[in-house]
C-alpha positions as CSV (number, residue, x, y, z in Angstrom):
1,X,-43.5,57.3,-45.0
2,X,-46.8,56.2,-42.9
3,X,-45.2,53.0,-42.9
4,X,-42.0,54.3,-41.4
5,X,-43.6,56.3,-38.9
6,X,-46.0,53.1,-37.9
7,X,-43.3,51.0,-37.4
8,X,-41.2,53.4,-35.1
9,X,-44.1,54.1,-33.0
10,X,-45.0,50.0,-32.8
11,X,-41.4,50.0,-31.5
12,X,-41.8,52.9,-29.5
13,X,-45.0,51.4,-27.8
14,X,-43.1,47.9,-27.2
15,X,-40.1,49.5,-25.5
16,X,-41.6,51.4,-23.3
17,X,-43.7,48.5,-22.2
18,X,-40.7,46.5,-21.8
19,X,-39.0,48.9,-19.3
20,X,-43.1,49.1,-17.2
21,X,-42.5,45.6,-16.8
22,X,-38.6,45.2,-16.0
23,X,-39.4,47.8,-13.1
24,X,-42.4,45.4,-12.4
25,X,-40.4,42.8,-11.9
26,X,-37.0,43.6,-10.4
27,X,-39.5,43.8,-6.6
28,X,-39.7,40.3,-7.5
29,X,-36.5,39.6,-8.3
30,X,-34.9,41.1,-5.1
31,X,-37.1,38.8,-3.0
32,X,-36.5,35.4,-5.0
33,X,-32.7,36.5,-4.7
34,X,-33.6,37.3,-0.3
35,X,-34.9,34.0,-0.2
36,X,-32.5,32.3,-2.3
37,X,-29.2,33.7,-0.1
38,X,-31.1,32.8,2.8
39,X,-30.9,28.6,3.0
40,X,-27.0,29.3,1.1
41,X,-26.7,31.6,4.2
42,X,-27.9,28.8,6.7
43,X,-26.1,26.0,4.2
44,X,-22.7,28.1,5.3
45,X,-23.5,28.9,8.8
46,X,-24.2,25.2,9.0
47,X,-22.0,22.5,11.0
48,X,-18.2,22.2,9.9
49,X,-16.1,19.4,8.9
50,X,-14.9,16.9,11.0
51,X,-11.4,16.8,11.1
52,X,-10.1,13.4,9.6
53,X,-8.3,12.2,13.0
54,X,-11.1,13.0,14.9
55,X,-13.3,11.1,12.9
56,X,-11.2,8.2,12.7
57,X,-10.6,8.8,16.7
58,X,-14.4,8.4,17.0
59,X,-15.3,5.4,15.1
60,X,-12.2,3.3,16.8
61,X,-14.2,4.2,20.0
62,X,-17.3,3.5,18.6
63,X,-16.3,0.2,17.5
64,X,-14.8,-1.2,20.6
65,X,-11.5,-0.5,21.9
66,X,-10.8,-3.6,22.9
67,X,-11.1,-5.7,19.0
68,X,-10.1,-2.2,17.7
69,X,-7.5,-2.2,19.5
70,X,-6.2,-5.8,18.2
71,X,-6.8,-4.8,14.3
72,X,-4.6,-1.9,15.1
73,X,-1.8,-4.0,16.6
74,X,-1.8,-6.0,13.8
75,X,-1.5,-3.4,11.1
76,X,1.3,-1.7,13.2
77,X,3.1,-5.2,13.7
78,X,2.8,-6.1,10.0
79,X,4.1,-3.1,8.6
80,X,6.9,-3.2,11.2
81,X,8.0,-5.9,9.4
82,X,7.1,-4.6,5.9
83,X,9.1,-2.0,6.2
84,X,12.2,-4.3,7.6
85,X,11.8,-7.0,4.7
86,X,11.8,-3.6,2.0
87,X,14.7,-2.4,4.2
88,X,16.7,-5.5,4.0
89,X,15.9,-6.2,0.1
90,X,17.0,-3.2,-0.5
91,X,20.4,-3.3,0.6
92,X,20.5,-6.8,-0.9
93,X,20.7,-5.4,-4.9
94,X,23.4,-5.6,-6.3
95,X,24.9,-4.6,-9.8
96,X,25.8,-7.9,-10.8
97,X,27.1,-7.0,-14.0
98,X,29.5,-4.6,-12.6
99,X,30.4,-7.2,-9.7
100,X,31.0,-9.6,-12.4
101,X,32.9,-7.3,-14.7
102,X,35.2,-6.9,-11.2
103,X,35.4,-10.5,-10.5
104,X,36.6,-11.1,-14.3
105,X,39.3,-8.5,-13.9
106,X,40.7,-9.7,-10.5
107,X,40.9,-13.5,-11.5
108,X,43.0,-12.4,-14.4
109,X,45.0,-10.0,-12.5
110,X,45.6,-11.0,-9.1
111,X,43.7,-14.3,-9.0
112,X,41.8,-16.1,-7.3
113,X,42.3,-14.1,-3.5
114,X,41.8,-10.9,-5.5
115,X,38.9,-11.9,-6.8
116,X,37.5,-13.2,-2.9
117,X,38.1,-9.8,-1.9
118,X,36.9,-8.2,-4.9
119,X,33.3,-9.9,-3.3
120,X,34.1,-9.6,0.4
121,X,34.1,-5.7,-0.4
122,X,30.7,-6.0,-2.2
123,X,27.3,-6.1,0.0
124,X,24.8,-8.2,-0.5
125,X,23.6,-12.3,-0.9
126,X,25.2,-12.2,-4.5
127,X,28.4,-11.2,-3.6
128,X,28.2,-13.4,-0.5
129,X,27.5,-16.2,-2.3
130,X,30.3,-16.0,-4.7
131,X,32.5,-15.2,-1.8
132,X,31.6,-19.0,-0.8
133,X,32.6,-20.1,-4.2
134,X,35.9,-18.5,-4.2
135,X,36.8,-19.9,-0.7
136,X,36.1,-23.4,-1.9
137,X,38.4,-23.1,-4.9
138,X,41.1,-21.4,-2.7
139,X,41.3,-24.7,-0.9
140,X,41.4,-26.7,-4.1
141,X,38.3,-28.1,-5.1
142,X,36.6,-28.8,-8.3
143,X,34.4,-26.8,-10.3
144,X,31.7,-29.5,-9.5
145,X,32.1,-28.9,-6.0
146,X,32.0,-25.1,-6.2
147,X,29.0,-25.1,-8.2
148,X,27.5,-27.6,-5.3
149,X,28.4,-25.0,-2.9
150,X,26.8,-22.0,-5.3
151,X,23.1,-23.7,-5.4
152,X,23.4,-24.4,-1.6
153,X,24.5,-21.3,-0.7
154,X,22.0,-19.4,-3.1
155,X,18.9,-21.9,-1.3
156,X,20.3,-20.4,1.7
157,X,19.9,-16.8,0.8
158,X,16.8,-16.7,-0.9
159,X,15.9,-18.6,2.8
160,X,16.6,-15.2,4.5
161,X,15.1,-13.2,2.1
162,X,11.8,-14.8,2.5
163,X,12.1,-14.5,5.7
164,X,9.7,-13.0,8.5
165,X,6.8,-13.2,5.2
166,X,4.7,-15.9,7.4
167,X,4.6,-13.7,10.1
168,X,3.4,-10.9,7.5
169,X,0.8,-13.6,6.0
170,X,-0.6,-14.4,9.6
171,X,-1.4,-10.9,10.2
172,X,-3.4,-10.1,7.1
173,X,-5.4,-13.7,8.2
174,X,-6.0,-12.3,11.8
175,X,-6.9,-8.5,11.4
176,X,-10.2,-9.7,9.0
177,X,-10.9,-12.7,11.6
178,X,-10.7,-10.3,14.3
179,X,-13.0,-7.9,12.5
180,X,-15.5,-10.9,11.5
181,X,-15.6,-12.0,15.3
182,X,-16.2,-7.9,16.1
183,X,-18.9,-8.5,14.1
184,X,-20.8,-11.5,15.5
185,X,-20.4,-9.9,18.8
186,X,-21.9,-7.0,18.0
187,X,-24.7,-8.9,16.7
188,X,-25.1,-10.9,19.7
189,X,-25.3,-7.0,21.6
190,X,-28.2,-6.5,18.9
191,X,-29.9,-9.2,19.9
192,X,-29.4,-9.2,23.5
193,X,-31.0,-5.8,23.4
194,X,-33.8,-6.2,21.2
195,X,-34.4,-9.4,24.3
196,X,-34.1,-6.8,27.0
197,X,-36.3,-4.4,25.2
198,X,-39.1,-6.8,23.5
199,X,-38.9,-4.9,20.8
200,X,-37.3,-4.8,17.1
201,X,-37.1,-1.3,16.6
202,X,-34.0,0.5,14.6
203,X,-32.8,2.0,17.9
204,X,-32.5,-0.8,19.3
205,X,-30.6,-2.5,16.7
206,X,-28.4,0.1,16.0
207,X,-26.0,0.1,18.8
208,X,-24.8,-3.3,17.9
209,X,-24.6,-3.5,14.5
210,X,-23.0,-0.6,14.3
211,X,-20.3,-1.8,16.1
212,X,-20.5,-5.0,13.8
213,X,-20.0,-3.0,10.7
214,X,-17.3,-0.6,11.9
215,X,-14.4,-3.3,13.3
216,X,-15.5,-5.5,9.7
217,X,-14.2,-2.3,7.9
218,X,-11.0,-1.8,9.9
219,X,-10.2,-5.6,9.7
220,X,-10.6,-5.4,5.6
221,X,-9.1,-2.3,5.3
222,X,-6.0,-3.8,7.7
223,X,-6.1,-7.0,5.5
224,X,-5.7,-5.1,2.4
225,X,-3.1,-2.9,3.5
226,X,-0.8,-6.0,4.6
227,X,-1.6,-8.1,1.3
228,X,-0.5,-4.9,-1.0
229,X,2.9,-4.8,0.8
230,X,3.3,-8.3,1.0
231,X,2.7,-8.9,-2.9
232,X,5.5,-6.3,-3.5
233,X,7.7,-7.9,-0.9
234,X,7.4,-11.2,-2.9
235,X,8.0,-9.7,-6.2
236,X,10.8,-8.4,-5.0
237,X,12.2,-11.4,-3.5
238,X,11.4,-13.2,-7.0
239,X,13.2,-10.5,-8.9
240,X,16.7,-11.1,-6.7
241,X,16.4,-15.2,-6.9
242,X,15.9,-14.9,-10.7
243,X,18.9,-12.2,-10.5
244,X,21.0,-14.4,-8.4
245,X,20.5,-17.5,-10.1
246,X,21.6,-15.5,-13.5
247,X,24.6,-13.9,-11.7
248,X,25.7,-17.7,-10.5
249,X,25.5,-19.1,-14.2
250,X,27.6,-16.4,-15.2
251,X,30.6,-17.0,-12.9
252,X,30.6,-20.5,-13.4
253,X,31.4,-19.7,-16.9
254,X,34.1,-17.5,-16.1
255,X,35.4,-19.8,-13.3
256,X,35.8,-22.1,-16.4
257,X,37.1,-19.6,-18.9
258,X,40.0,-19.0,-15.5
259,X,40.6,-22.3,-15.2
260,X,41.3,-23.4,-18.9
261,X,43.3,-20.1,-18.9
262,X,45.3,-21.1,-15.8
């Protein structure tokens, strides 16, 4: 029983101390907590976010208008004609297997002008290529000769749908070039100041390399830009010659097929 009563009081002692010193130190705790909320007060009373356009309005300023300016034509001038080579391979696909499905069922039911206008109806450089074919066996000559015809005419097409890409090629060359000679210029400004001031402090370098780095970045980032769309342009344009070349093997067998039928 002395035990018990030992170890209650012990407990009772150790409490009570515990609540002396929790009351000690909540004082404490409210001022750590004041002075805690008070920089996370100043942290959100702090400056805001610029917006992204005005920031992106700022550095083109910053960098020179004038070589800014240039980078910015180029990006707007290659994507114009991005976005017309996409356009145009676009409306160049063709469901060749359906369009040869067509082709098989006009030769053997209204021959060979059926099957012209079967591919006259039918968009595209496939369809206008085996219009081509169709037109030279209309006037009566060989299958040689109409597959002469094919690989000129398909030369011809995959021509156009390359077309305008060295004008896309030249502009992702230029907008880094114009960035790099941004950049020598503004270290020439750099060095022309720290002349004027006879002296190489930070300020005085600043100014022009600042304008060095920031039309460098818009030249890259132009460059870059261009080269993604280009590469897709050109794996497009590889996926329609390989398409093409397929669809022309294909009715060269059925031009023979029609013609040991006839």
């Amino acid at each position: 029983m002395k035990k018990i009563f030992m170890f209650l009081a012990v407990m009772g002692v150790m409490a009570f101390s515990a609540q002396n010193a929790a009351a000690q130190d909540a004082p404490a705790a409210d001022t750590t907590a004041t002075e805690v909320a008070a920089p996370a007060a100043e942290t959100l009373d702090g400056p805001e976010e610029v917006p992204m356009h005005q920031a992106l309005k700022t550095k083109f300023i910053e960098g020179g208008a004038g070589f800014m300016a240039l980078v910015i034509a180029c990006l707007i001038l290659g994507l114009a004609l991005c976005i017309e080579r996409i356009l145009y391979l676009s409306f160049s696909k063709t469901n060749t297997k359906k369009l040869l499905a067509k082709i098989e069922d006009a030769l053997k039911n209204g021959g060979v002008e059926a099957a012209t206008e079967v591919c006259r109806n039918t968009r595209g450089p496939v369809a206008s290529i085996f219009t081509q074919a169709f037109l030279r066996l209309a006037d009566g000559q060989s299958l040689e000769e109409v597959e002469k015809s094919v690989v000129s005419y398909g030369g011809v097409a995959a021509s156009q749908m390359e077309q305008n890409l060295s004008w896309i090629s030249l502009f992702i060359a230029i907008a880094p070039s114009l960035g790099f000679l941004g950049t020598v210029i503004g270290m020439i400004q750099a060095f022309d100041a720290i002349m004027v001031a006879g002296d190489m402090s930070p300020a005085v370098v600043a100014g022009g390399m600042k304008v060095a780095l920031i039309t460098t970045v818009g030249g890259l980032i132009v460059a870059v830009i261009l080269q993604i769309f280009y590469n897709y342009i050109l794996s497009q344009v590889e996926s329609l010659t390989i398409e093409m070349e397929d669809a022309s093997i294909s009715l060269m067998d059925i031009l023979v097929k029609y013609q040991e039928n006839k």
